[in-house]
TORLO-928992 format. One record per atom (N, C-alpha, C, O): z, y, x. Coordinates in steps of 0.05 Angstrom, whole numbers, plus 32768, in hexadecimal, padded with zeros to 4 digits. Each point is the difference from the previous one (the first is absolute). Layout:
# residues N
ZYX ...
# end
This chain:
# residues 343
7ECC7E9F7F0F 801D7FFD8003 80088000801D 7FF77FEE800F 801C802A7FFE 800C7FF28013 801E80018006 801080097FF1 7FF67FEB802C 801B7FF97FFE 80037FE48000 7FF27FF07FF4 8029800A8020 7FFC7FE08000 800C7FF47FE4 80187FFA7FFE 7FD680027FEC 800C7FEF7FEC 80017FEB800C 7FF07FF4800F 802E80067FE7 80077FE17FFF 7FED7FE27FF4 7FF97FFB7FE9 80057FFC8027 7FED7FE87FF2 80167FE87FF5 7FF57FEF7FF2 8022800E8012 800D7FE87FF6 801A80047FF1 8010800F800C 7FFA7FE77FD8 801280077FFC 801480018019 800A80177FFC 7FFE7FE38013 80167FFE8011 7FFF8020800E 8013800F8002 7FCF7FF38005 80028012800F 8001801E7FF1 80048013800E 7FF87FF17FD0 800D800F7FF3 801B7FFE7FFC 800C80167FFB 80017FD98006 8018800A8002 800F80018015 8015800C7FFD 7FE67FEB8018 800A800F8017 7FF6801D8004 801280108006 7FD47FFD7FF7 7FFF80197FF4 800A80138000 80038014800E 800D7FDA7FC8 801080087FF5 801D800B800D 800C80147FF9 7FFB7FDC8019 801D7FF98009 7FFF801A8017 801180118005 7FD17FEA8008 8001801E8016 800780177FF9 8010800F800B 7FDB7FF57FD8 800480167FF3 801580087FF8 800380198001 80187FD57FF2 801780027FFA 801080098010 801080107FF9 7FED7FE3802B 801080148013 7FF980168003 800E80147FFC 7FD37FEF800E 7FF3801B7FF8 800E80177FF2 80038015800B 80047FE77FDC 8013800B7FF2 8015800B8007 800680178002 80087FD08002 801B7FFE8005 80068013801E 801680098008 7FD67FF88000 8007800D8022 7FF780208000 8005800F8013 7FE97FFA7FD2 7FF880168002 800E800D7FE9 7FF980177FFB 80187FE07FF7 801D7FFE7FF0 8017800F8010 800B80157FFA 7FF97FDB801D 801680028015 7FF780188018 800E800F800D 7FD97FED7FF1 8004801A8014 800080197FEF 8013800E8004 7FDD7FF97FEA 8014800E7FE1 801980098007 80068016800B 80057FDB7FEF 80157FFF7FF9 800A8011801D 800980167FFA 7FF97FE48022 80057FFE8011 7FFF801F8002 8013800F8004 7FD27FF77FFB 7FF280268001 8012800C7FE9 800980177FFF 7FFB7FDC7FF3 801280137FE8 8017800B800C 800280187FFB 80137FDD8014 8014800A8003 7FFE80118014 80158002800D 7FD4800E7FFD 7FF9801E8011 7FEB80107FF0 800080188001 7FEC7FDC7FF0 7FF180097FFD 800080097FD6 80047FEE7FEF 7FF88027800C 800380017FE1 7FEA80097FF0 7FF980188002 7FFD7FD97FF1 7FEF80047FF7 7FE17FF58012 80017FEB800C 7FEE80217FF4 7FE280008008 7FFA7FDF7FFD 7FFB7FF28014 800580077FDA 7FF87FDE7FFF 7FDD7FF98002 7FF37FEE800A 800780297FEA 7FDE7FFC8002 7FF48005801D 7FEB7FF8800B 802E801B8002 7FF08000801F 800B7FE6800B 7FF17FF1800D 8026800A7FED 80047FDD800F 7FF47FEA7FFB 80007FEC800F 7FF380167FDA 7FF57FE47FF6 7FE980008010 7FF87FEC800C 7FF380407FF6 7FEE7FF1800B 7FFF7FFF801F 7FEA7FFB800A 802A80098003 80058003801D 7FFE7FD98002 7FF17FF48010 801F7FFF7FE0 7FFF7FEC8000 7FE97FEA7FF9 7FFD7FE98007 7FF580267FEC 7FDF7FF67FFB 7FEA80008011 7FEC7FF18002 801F802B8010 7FF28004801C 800E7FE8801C 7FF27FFB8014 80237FFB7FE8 80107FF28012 7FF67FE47FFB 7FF57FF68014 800B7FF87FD5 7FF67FED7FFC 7FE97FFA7FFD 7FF97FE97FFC 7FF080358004 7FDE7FFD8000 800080018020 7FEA7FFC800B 802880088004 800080008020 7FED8019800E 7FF47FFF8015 800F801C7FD5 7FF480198006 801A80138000 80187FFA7FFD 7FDB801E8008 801180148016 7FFD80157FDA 7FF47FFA7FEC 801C801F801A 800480087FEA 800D801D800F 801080018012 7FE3801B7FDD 8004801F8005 801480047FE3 7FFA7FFC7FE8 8024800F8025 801180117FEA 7FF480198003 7FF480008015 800A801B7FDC 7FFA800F7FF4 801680097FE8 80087FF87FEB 7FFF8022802A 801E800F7FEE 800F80128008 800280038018 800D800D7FD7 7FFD801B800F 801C7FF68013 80097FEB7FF8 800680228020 80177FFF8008 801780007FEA 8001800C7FEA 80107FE28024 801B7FF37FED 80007FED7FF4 80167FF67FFD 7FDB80017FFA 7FEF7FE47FE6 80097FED800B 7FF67FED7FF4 801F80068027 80047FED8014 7FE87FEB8001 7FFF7FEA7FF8 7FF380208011 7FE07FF2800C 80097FED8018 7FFB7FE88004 8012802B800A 80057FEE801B 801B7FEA7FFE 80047FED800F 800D801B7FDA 80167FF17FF9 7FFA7FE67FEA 800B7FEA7FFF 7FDD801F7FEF 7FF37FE38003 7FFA7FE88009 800B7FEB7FFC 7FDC801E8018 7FF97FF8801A 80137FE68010 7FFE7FE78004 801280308001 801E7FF48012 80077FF77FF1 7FF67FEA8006 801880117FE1 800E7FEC7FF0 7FF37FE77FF8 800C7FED7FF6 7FD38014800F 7FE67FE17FFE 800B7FFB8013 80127FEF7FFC 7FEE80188019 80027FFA801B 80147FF48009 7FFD7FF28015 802080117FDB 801E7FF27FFB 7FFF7FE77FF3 800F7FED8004 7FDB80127FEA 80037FE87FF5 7FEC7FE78008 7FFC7FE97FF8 7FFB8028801C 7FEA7FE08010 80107FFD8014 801080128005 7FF07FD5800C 80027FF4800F 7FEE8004801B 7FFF7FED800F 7FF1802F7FF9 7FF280058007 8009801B8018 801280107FFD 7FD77FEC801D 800A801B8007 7FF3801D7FEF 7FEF80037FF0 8024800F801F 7FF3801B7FF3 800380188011 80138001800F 7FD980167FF1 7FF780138013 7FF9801B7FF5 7FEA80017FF5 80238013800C 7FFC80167FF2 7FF180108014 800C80068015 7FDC80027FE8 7FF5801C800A 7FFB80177FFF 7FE880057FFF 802980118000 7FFE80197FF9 7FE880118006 7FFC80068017 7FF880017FDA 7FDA8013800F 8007800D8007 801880017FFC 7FE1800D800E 800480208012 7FE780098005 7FED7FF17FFB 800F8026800F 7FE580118012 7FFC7FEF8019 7FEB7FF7800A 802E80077FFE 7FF67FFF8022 80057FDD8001 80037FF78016 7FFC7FF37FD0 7FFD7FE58009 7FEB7FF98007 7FED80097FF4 800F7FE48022 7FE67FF3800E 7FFC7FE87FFA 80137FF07FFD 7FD580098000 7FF87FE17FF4 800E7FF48015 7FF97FEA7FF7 801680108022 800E7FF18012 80157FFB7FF0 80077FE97FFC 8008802F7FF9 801C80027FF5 80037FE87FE4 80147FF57FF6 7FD9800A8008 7FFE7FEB7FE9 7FFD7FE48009 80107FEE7FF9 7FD4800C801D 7FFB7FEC7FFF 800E7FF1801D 80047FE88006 7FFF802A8005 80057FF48018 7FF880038018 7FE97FF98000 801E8010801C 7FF380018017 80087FEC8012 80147FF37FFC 7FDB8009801A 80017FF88018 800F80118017 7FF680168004 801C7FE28009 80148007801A 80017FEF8015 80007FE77FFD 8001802A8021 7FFC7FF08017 80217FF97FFC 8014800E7FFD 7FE77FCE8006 80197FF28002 80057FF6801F 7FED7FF8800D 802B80077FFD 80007FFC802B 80107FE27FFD 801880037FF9 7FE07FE3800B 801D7FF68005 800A7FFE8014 7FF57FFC8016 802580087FE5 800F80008011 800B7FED8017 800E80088012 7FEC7FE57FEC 7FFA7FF48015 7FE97FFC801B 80017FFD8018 7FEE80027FD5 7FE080018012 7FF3801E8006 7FEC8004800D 802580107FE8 7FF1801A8001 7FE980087FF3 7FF780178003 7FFA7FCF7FE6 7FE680058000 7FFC800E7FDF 800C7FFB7FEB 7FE480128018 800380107FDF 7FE87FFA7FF1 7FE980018009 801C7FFB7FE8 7FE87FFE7FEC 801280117FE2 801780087FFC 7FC57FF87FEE 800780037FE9 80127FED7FEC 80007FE77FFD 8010802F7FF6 800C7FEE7FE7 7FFE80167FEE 800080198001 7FFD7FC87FE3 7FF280127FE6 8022800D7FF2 800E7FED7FF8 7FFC802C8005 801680007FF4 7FF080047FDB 7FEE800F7FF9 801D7FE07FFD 7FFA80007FE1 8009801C7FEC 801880068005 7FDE80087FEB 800080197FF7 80107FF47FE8 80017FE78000 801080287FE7 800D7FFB7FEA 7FDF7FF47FE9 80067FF57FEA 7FE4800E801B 7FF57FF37FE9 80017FE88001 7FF67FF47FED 80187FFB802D 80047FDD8001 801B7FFE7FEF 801780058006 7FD97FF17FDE 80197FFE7FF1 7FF97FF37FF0 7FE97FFA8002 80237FFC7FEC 7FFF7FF77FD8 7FF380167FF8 7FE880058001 802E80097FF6 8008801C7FF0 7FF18017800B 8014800E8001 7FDF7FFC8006 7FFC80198005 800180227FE9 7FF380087FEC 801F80018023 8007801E7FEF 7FEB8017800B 800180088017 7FEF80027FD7 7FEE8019800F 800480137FF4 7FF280087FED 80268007801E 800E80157FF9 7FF480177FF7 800B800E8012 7FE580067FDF 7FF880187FFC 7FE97FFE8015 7FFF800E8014 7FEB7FDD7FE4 7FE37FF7800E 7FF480188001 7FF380028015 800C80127FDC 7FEB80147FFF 800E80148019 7FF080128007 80277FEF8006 7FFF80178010 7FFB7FF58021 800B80058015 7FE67FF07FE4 7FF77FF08023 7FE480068003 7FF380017FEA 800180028029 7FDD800C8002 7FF37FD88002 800A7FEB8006 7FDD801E7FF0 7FF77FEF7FEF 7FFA7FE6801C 7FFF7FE87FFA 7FFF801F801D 7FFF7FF08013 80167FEA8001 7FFC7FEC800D 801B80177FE7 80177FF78005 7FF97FEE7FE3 7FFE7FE77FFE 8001802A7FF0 7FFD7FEF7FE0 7FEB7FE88004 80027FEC7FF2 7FED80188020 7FE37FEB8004 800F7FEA8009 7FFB7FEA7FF9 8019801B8018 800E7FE88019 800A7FE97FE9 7FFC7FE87FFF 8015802B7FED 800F7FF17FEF 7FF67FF07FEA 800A7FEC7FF6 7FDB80228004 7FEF7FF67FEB 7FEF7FF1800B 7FF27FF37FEF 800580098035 7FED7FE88000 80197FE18003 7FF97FE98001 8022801F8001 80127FEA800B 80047FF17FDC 80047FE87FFC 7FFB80287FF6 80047FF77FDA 7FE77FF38003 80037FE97FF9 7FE2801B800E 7FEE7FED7FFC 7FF97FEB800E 7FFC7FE87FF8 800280248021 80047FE6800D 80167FEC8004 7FFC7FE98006 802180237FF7 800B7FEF8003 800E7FF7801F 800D7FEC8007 7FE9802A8004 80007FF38022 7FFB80228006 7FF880117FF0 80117FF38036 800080138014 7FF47FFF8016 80067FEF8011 7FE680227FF1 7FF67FFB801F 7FFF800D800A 7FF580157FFB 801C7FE18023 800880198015 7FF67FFB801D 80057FEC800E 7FED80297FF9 7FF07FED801A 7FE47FE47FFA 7FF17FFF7FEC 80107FF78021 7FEF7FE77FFA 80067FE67FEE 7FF17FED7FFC 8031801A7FF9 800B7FE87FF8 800880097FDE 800980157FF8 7FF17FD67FFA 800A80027FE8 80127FF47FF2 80007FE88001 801280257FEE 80307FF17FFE 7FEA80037FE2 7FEE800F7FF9 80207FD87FF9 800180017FEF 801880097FED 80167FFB800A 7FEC80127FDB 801980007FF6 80147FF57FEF 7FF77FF17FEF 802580128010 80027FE07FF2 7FFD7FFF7FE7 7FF480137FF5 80137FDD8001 7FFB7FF87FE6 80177FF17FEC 800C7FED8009 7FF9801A7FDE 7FEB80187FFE 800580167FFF 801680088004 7FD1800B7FF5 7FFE80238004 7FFA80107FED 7FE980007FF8 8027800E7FFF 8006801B7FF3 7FFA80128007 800580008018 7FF280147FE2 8001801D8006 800580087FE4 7FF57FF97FEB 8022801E8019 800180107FE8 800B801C8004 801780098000 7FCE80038004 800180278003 800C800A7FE9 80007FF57FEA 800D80268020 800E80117FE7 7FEB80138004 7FF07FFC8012 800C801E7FDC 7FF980158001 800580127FF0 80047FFC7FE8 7FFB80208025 800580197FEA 7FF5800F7FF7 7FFD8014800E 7FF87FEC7FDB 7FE480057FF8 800380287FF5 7FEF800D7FF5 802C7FFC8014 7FFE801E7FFD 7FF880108011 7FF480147FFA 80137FE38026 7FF880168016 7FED7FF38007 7FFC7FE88003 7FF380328000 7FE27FFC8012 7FFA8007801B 7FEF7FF7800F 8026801B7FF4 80048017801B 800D7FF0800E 80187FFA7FFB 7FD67FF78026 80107FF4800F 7FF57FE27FFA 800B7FF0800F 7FE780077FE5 80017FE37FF8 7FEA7FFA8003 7FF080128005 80057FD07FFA 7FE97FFA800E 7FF17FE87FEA 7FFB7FE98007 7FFD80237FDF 7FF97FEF7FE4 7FF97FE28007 7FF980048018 80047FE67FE5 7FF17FF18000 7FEB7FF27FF7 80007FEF7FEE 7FE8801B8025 7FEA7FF87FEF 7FFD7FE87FEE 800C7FEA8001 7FE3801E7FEF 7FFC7FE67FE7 7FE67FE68005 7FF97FEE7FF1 800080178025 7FFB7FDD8012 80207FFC800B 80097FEC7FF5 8004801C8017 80157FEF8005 801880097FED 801880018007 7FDF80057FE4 801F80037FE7 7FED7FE67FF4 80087FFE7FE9 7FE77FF08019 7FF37FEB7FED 80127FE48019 80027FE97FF8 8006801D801C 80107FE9800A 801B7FFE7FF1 800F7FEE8009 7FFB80207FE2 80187FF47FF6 7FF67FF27FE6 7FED800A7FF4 801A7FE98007 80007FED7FDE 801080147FF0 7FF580027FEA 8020800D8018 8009800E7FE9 800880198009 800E80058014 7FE6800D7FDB 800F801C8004 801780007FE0 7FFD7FFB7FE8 8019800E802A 80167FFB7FEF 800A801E8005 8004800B8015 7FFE7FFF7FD2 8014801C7FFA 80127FF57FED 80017FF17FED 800F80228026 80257FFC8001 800080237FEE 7FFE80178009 80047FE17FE0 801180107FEA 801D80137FFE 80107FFE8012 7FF3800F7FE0 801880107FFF 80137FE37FEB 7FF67FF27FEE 8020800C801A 80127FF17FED 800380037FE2 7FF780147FF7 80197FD87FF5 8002800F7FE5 801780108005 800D80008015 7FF8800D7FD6 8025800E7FFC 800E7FEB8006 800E80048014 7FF67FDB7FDF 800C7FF27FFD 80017FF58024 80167FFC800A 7FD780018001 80047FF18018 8008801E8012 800A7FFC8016 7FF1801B7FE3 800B8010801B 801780007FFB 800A7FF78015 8008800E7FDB 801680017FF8 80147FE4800D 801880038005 7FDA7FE57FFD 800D7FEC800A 7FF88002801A 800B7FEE800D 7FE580228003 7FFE80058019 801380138007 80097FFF8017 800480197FD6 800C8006800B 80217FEE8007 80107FFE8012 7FEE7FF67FD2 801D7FFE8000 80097FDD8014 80177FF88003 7FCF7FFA8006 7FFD7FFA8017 800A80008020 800C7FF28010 7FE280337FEF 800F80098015 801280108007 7FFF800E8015 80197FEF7FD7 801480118006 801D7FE58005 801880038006 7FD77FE67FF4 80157FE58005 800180028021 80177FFD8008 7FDD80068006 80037FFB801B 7FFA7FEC8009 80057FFE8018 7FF17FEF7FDD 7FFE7FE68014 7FE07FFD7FFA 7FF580087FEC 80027FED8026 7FE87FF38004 7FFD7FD87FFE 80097FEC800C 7FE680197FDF 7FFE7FDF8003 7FF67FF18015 7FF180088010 801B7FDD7FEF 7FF67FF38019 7FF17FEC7FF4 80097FEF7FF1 7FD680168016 7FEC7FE77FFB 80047FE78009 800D7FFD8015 7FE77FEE7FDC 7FFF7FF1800E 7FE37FEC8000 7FF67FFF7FEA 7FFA7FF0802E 7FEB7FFC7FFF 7FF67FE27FEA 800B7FE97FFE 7FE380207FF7 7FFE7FF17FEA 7FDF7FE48007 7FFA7FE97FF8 7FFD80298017 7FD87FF48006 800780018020 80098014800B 7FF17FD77FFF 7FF87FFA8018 7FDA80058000 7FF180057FED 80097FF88029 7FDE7FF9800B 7FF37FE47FF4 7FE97FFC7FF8 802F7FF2800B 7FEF7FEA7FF5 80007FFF7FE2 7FEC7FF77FF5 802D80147FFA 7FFC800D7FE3 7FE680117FFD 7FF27FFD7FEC 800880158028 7FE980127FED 7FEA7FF28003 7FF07FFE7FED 800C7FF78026 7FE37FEB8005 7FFF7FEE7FE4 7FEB7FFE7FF3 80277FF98009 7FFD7FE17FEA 7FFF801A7FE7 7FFF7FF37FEB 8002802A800C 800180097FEE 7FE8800D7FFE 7FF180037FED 800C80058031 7FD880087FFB 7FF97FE97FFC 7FF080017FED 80117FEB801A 7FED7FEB7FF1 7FFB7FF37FE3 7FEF7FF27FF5 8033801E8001 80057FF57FE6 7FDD80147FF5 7FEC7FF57FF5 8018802A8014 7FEA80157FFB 7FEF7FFA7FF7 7FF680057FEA 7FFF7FE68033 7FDE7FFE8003 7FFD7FE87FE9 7FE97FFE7FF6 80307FEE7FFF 7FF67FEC7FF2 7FFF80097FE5 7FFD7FEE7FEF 800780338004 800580077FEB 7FDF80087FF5 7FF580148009 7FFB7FD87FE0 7FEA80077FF2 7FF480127FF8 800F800F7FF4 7FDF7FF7800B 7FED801A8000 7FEA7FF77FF2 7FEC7FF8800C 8017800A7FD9 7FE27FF47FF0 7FEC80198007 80058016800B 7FDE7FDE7FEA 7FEF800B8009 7FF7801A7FEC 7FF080128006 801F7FE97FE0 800480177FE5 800980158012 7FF080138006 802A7FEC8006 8017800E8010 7FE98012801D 7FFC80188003 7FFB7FD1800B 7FEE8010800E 7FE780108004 7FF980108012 7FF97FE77FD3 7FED80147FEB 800D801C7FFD 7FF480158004 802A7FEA7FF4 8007801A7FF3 800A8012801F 7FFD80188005 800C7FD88008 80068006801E 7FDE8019800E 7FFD80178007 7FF57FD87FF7 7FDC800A8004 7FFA80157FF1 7FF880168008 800B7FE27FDF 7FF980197FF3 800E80208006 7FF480148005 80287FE87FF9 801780118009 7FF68017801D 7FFF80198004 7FFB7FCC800D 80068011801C 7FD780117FFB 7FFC80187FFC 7FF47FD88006 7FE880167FFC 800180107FF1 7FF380148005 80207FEE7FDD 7FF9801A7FF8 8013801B800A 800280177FF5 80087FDF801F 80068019801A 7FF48006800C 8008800C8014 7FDD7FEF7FE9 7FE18013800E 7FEA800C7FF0 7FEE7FF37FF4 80158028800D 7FF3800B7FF0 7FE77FFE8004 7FF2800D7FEF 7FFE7FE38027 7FE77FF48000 7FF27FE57FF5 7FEB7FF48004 803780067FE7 7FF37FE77FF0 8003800D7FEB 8013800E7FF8 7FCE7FE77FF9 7FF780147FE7 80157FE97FEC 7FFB80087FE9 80127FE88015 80167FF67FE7 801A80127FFD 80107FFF7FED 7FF18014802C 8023800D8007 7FFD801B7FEB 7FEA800C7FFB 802A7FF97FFD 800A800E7FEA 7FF58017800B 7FFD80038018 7FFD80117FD3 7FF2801A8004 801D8013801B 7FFD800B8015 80147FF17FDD 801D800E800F 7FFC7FF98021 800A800F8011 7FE97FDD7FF4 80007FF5801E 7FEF800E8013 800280088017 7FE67FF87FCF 7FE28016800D 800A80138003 800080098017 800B80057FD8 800A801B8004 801E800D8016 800180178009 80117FD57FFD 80118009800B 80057FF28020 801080088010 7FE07FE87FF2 80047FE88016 7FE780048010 7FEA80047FF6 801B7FFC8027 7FE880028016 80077FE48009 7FEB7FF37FFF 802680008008 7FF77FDA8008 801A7FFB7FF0 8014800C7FF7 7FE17FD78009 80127FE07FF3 80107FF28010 800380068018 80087FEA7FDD 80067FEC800F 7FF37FEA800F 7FE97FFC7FF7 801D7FF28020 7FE57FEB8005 80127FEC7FFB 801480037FF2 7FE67FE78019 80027FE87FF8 80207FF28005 800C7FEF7FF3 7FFB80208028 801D7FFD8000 800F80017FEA 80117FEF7FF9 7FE980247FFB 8010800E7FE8 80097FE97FEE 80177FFC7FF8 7FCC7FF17FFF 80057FEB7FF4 80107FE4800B 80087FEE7FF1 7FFB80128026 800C7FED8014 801980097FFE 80107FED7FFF 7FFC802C8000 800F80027FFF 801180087FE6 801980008002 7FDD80067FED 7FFE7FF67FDD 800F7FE27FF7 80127FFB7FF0 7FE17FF68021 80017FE57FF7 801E7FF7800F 80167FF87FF8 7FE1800E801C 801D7FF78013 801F800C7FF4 80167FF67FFC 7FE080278000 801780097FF4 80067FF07FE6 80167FF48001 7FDC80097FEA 80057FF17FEB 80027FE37FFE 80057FF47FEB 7FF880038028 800E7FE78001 80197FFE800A 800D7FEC7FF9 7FFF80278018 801B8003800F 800C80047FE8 80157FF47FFB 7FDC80227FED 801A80047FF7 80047FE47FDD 80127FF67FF2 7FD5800B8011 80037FDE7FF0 80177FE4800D 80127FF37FF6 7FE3800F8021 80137FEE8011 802180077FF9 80107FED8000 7FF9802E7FFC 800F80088007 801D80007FE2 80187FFE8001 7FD380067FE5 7FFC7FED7FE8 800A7FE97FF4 800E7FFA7FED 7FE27FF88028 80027FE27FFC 7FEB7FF97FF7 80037FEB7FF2 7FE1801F800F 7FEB7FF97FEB 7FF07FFD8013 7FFE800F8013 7FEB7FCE7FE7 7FF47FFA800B 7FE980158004 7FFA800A8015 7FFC7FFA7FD4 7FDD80118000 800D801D8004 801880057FFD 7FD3800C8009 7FF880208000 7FF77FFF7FE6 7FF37FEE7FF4 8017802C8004 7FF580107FDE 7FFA80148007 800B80098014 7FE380037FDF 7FEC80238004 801980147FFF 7FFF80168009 801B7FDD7FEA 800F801C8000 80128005801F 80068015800A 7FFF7FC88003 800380038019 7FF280128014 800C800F8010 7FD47FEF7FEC 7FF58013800B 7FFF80257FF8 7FFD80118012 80057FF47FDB 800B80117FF4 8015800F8010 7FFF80188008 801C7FD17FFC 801580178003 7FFD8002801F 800F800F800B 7FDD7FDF8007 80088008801E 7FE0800A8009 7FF37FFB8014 800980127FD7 7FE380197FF8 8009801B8015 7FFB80078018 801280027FD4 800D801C800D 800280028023 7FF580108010 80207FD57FF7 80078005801A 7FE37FFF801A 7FFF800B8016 7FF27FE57FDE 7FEB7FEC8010 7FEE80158001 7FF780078016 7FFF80087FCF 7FEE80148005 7FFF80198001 7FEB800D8000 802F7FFE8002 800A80267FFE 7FF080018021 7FF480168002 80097FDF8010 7FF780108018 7FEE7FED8006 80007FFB8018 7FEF7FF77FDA 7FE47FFB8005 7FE480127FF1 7FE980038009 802380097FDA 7FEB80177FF9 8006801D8013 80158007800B 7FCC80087FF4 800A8014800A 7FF280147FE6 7FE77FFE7FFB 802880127FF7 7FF580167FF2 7FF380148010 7FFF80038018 7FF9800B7FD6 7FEC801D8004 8014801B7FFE 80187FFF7FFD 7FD880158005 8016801B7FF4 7FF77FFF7FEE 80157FFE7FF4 7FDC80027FFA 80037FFE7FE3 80137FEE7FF6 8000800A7FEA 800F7FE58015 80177FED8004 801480157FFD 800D80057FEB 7FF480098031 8017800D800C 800B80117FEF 801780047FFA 7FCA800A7FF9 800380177FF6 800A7FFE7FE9 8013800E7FF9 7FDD7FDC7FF3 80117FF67FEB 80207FF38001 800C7FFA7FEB 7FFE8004802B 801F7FF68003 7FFF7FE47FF8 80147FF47FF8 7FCE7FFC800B 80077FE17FFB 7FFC7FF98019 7FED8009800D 802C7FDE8004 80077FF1800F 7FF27FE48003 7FF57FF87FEB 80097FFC8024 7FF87FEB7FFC 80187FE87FF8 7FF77FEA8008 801E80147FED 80107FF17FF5 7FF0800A7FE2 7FF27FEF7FF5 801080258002 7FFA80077FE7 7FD77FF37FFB 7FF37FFC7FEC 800880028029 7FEA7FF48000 7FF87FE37FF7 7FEF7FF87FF1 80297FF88022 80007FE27FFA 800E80037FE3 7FF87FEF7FEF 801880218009 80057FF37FE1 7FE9800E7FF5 7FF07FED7FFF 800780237FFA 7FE480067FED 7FF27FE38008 7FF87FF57FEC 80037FFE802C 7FE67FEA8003 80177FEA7FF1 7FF67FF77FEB 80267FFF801C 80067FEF7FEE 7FFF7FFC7FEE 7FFF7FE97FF7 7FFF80397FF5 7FF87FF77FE4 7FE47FFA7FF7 7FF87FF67FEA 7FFB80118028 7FE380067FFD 7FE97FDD8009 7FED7FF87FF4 801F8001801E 7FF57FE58005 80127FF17FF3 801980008002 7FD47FEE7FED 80067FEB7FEF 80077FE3800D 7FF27FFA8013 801A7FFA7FE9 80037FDF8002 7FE37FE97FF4 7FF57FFE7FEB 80087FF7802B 7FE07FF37FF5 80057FF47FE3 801480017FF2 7FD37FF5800A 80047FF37FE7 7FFC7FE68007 7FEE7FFA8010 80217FF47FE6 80047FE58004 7FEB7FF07FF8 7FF77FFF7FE9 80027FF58029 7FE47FF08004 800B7FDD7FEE 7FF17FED7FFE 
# end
């Protein structure tokens, strides 16, 4: 079992009572994204699962899908700063993180260095169309998501807190763009694709935007709100049934464990590692938390399957050739790995 269970009645129902704002505040920011945003609830919930697991998170979608009008509308409803970075060819890991400039004062004449701070010193960070920046620049951004911190010269800024990153990308043009490898596509907790709308919600997009006005957000989560809500996270239960099925799940995404479904041997060259399951768990407790439900259930893990592992397998061309994906992969293994049997 883990997770901080409560040891005293008192301290279950205070809990209880967290969990209830918990609710109540991921209710309201709902609500809040609704009046710009229409439709895509499954990408918000899990953008929001990535926000309260205190991991960074890749949209994936073709242009128009408002990826970046998402983004910006989370970003309206925290109490937080926020920093949009557009990729380009010619951005430099400086442009991001920050350089050093000879500073003179003016009084004494005497110059020294000062650190001017780059837009990733933020809450929020926006990583605009990540793939069209050369990969030197992508490294800058992806060692600052892990570490957490910049180092420029001999000195190291930390960043504040807390920290987001959330890249868009366009997964149609290839010409011009700079892919990101899959050691550093395993630094986000969720790959999230952003969908075409139904009839019903484009239709209210259009008739949306022909009102003319733009809503005005307003901030719902401060910093010290998301802190007391990741913690609601970390105190949400994880029996050890739950983390059996978690184990079993993520190994049979290696076709070098003789238990993984024949489909794995045959279409899959690597698995997932262990993150995968770390971040399995995390996600399914955010979205348990999010609920109102103390414990994780196998179907929690289930539905934040897809996002956690579409860019931790890598298929073969036999895969390719057959036209199976690795989304279409994790659901064949969902049906295919069983739930333990209860001891």
């Amino acid at each position: 079992m883990t997770g901080l269970e409560p040891r005293t009645t008192e301290d279950k129902k205070a809990f209880v009572e967290d969990l209830a704002h918990f609710q109540e505040a991921r209710e309201a920011m709902v609500h809040e994204l609704g009046k710009v945003i229409i439709g895509q609830r499954i990408v918000i919930d899990q953008m929001l699962s990535a926000m309260f697991s205190g991991a960074h998170c890749l949209l994936v979608g073709v242009p128009g899908l408002a990826k970046t009008t998402i983004v910006k509308a989370l970003s309206d409803v925290l109490a937080l700063s926020f920093k949009r970075i557009q990729f380009t060819p010619d951005l430099m890991p400086s442009d991001i993180t920050g350089t050093n400039v000879i500073d003179e004062d003016p009084k004494t004449g005497r110059r020294d260095f000062k650190f001017l701070p780059g837009p990733i010193f933020a809450n929020v960070v926006l990583a605009d169309e990540i793939n069209r920046t050369p990969p030197k620049t992508q490294a800058a951004l992806l060692e600052a998501m892990q570490e957490r911190q910049v180092s420029v010269g001999n000195t190291t800024y930390p960043l504040p807190s807390p920290f987001f990153v959330i890249a868009t990308q366009n997964p149609i043009e290839q010409e011009g763009t700079y892919p990101l490898p899959e050691a550093q596509q395993d630094r986000f907790m969720f790959n999230i694709y952003v969908d075409y709308p139904s009839p019903e919600e484009e239709s209210e997009i259009y008739r949306f935007a022909t009102v003319g006005k733009s809503a005005k957000l307003k901030p719902v989560l401060s910093a010290d709100d998301i802190f007391r809500m990741q913690g609601v996270v970390d105190r949400i239960v994880v029996s050890d049934y739950v983390l059996e099925y978690v184990t079993n799940l993520v190994r049979c995404t290696r076709p070098e464990t003789p238990q993984a479904p024949q489909f794995i041997h045959e279409y899959v060259d690597w698995g997932a590692g262990p993150r995968a399951g770390l971040f399995l768990i995390k996600g399914a407790k955010a979205l348990a938390a999010m609920e109102g439900r103390l414990n994780v259930s196998c179907d929690d893990i289930r539905r934040v399957s897809v996002p956690v592992l579409r860019h931790r397998i890598g298929t073969n061309f036999q895969a390719e050739s057959s036209s199976i994906d690795t989304v279409r992969l994790i659901e064949m293994l969902q049906k295919e790995v069983r739930e333990p049997k209860l001891k």
